[in-house]
C-alpha positions, 0 to 999 in steps of 0.5 A: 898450224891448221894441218895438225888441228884437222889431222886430230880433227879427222882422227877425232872422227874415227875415235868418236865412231870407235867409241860406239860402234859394237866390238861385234860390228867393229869386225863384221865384215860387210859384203859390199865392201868386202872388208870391216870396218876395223880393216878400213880403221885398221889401214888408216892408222897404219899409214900415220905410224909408217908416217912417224916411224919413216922420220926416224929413218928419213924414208916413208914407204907405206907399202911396207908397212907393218899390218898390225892384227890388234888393231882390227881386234881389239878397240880399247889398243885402237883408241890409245893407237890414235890418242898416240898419234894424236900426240905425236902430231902435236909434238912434232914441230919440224917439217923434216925431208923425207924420201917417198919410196913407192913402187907400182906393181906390174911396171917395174920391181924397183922403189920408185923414189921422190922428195917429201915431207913431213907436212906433205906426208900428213896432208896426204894421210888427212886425205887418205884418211877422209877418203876412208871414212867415207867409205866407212860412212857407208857402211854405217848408214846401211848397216850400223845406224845406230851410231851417230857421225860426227858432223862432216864426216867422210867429206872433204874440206873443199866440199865442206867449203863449197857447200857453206859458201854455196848456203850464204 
């Protein structure tokens, strides 16, 4: 299914700029985006384990994710975090129904609840996903450039599209 290859696809990206980045630089943090990058790393990957631990109940709720500390210091748990969740996409064959539960600050106190699932969820942590790594892309470009990105890093598919049409 092509939504599993480009969720390791995306993931492939964040471990192949793990792989080179400095411990020092992984959990530097950088002025302009008042974070490091591990804290950005650190908020992708929590939302693929809220994703799975959410189909064990039938609930995901992102906002009540557990905020793991490991994976902001230490790169060798990151990169067995995602071969993890790679594997875990790849084993999960069912398109099970979900509950979302979400609630907007300063409206209302109270779990908003709507229809989902699973392959909804995961096209929205693809997305989540390529939104940070752009934001992550930046910060390598001005600060890191010793790293090489992988190609189409931080873009979005429709763009990769676009701009390949747009060339032939």
């Amino acid at each position: 299914m092509d939504l599993k290859i480009t969720a390791k696809l995306v993931l492939d990206q964040l471990d192949a700029v793990l792989c080179q980045i400095s411990a020092e630089h992984y959990a530097l943090n950088i002025s302009s985006l008042n974070a490091s990058v591990s804290q950005h790393i650190r908020h992708i990957l929590e939302f693929y384990v809220c994703l799975f631990e959410g189909l064990k109940i039938g609930v995901v709720n992102y906002d009540n994710r557990e905020r793991d500390p490991r994976i902001e210091n230490d790169k060798l748990f990151t990169l067995e975090l995602i071969k993890e969740l790679k594997e875990k996409i790849n084993n999960q064959v069912d398109n099970n129904n979900l509950i979302l539960e979400l609630k907007y600050g300063g409206i209302s106190e109270n779990n908003i609840s709507l229809s989902t699932n699973y392959y909804r969820e995961l096209a929205y942590n693809i997305e989540h996903t390529i939104h940070h790594l752009a934001i992550i892309k930046q910060s390598i470009i001005n600060h890191f450039n010793y790293i090489e990105l992988p190609n189409h890093f931080g873009i979005a598919s429709s763009t990769v599209r676009y701009v390949n049409q747009k060339q032939n």
